[in-house]
C-alpha beads as a LAMMPS data file, in Angstrom:
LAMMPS data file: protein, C-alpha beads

74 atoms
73 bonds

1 atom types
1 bond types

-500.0 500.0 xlo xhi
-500.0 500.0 ylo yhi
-500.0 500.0 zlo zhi

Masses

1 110.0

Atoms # bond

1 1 1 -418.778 277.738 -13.295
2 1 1 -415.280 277.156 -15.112
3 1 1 -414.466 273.403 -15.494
4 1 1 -411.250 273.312 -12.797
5 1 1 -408.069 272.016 -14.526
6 1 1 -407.553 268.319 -14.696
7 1 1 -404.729 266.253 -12.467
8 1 1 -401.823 264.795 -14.434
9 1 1 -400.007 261.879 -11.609
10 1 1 -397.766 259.211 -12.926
11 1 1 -398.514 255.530 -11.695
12 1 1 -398.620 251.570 -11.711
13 1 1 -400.657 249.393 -12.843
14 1 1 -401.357 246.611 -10.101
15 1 1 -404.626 244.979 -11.380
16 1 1 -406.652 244.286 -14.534
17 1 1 -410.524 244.883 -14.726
18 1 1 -413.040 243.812 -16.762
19 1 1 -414.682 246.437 -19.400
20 1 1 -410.735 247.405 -20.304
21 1 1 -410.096 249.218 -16.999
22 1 1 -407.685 249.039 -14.433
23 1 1 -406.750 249.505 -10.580
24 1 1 -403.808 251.713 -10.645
25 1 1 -401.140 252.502 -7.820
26 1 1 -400.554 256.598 -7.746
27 1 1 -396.655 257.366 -6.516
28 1 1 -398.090 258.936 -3.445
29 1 1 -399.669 255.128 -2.509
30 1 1 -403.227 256.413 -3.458
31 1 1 -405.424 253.628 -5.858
32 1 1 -407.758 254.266 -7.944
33 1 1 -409.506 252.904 -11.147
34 1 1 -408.815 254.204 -14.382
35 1 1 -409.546 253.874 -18.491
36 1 1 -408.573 254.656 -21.621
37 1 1 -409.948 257.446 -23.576
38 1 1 -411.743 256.815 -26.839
39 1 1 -409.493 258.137 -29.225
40 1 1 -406.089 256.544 -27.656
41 1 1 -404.927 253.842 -29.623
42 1 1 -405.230 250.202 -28.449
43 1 1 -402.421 248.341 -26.864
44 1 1 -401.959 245.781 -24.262
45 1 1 -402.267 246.823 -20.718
46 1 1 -399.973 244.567 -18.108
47 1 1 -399.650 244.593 -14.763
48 1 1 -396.402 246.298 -13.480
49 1 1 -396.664 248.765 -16.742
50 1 1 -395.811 252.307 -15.743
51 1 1 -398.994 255.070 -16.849
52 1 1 -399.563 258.537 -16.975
53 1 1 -402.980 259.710 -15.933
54 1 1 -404.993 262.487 -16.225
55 1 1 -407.734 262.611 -12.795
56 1 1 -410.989 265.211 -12.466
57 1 1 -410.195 267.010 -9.207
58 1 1 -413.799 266.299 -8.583
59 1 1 -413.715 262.789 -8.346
60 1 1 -410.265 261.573 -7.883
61 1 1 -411.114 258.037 -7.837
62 1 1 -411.274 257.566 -11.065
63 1 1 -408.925 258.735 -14.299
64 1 1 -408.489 258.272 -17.761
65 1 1 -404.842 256.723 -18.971
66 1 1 -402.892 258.939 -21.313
67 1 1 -399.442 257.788 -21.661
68 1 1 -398.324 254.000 -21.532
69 1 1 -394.568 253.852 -20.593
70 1 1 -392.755 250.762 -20.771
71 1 1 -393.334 247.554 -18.793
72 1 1 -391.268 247.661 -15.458
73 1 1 -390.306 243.873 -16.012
74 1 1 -387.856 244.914 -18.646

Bonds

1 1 1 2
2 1 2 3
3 1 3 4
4 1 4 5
5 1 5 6
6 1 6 7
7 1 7 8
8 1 8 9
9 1 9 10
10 1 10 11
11 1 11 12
12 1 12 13
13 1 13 14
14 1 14 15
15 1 15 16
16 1 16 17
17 1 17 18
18 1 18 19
19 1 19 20
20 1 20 21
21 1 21 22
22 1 22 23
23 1 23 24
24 1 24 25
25 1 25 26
26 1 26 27
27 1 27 28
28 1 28 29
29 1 29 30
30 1 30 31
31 1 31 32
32 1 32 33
33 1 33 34
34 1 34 35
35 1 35 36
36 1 36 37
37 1 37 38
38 1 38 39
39 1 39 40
40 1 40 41
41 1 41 42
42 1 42 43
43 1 43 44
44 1 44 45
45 1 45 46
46 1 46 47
47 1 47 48
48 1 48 49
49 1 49 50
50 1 50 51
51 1 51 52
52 1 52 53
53 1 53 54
54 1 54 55
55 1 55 56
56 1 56 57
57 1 57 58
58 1 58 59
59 1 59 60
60 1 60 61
61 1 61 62
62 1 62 63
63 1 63 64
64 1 64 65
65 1 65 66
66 1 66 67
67 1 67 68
68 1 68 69
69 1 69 70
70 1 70 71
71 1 71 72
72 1 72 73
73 1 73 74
């Protein structure tokens, strides 16, 4: 069976985790925990940064970050 196409959703962060995750805020009010990917650089994560994720549409509590946007404080 074909591997179904991953979600891309644009989001908040709204909590840190421990292991270098996060609790993330989807547009649509949905939360759900996400990471970074091995091979995307390292920068700071902050609460209230904007994020672009990429979800499995099996699981869609869970998601890897792929795009940090700038910090909404600014």
């Amino acid at each position: 069976m074909a591997r179904a196409a991953d979600i891309r959703a644009e989001g908040v962060i709204v909590a840190l985790l421990p292991k270098g995750r996060c609790r993330v805020a989807l547009v649509n009010g949905h939360r759900l925990v996400a990471w970074r990917k091995r091979s995307q650089p390292v920068a700071r994560l902050e609460i209230g940064m904007k994020v672009n994720l990429e979800i499995s549409p099996c699981d869609v509590a869970q998601g890897y970050l792929v795009e940090q946007k700038t910090n909404l404080r600014q």
